[in-house]
N, C-alpha and C positions, 0 to 999 in steps of 0.2 A: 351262206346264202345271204343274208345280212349283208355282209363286204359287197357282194356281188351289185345288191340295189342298190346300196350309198351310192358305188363308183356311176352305178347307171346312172343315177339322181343327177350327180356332181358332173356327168358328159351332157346331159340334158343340160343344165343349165349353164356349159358354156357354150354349148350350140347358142344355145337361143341368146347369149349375151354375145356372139360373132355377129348375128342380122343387125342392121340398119335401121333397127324399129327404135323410137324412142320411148325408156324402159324409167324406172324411176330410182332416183339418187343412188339407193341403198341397191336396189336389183343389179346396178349396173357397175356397181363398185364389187358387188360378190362377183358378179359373172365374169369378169374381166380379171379376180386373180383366181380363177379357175382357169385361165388361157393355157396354163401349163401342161392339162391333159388335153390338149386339143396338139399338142407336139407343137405349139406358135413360139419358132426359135425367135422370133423377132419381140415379141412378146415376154420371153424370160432372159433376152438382152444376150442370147448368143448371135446373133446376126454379127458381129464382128468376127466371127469366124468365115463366113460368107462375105461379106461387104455387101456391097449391089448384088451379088451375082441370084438373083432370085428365084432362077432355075436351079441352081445350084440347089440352094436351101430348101427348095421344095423336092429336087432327088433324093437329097440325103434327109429327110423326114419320110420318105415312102420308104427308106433303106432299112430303116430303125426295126419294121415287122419282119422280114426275111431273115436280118441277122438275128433277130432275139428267136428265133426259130433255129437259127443255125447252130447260135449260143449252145442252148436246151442240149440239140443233137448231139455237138463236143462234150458238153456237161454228161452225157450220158453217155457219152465212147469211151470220157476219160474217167472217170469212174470204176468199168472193168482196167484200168492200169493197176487200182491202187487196190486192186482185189476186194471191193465192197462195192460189187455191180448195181445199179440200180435196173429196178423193172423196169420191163417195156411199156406196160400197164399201167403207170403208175408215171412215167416219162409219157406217155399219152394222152393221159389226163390231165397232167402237169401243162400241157400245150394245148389244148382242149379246155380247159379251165382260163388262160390266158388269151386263147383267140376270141372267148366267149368276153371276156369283161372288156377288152380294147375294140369288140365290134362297134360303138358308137364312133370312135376319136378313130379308126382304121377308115369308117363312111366319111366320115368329113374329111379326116386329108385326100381321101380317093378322088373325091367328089368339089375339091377346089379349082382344079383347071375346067369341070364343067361351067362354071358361073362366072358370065361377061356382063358387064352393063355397057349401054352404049353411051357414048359422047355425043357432046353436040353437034359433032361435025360429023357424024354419021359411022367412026370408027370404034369397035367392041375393045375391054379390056378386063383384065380377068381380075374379076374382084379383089380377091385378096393380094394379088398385085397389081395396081394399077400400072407400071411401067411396059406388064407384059400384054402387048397386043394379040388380041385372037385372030389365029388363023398365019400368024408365024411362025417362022420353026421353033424358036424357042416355046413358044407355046405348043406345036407340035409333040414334040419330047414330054411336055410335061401330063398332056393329054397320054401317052403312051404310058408313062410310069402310074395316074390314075388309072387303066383301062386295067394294068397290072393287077393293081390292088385291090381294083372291083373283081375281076375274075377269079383271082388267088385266096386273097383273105377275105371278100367279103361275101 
């Protein structure tokens, strides 16, 4: 129970160190190496595995919940291989306990391709990537992969 708030506490406060508010020295230096539960591959300097391709990086961060679900699933198919089956009970909770503590950092990656700000020239662009314009297909796709994760995981 304990584990469960900390990690809440620690998604809270990198939430709130992603906003554009200005925050103070110390707040903004904790929040900012918190970025790693918030799945910000650019942030813990895997982006070299992506480059630019920032549709890319934002797929494969929605990927991360499906397979760690899939994971589980195998983990529990291959289990009956080695003759010391796990519950299903117990594999359900085990996913259940998991869906519950990644509910904050599952909203916020869901929830990036909704958030555009506009330019001065009248064109939107979506926050946490500025290169990708709203209402493109690339931002299409990426609207889709949140819409996913809103309905599925969250």
């Amino acid at each position: 129970m304990s584990v469960g708030l900390g990690l809440t506490s620690i998604q809270v406060l990198a939430v709130l160190g992603m906003m554009s508010a200005k925050w103070p020295i110390t707040f903004g230096r904790t929040a900012s190496g918190f970025r790693f539960i918030m799945l910000d591959l650019d942030g813990l300097g895997l982006s070299c595995l992506t480059g630019n391709w920032f549709v890319l990086s934002y797929v494969v961060t929605t990927l991360i919940f499906p397979f760690t679900v899939l994971w589980l699933a195998f983990c529990h198919a291959m289990s009956w291989c080695f003759r010391r089956p796990w519950k299903i009970a117990f594999t359900l909770n085990t996913l259940g306990l998991g869906l519950q503590l990644s509910f904050g950092t599952t909203a916020a990656v869901a929830l990036k391709p909704f958030m555009c700000y506009i330019h001065p020239n009248g064109r939107q662009s979506v926050l946490s990537y500025p290169s990708i314009f709203c209402g493109d297909q690339r931002h299409g796709l990426m609207l889709a992969c949140g819409i996913f994760l809103l309905t599925v995981f969250v």
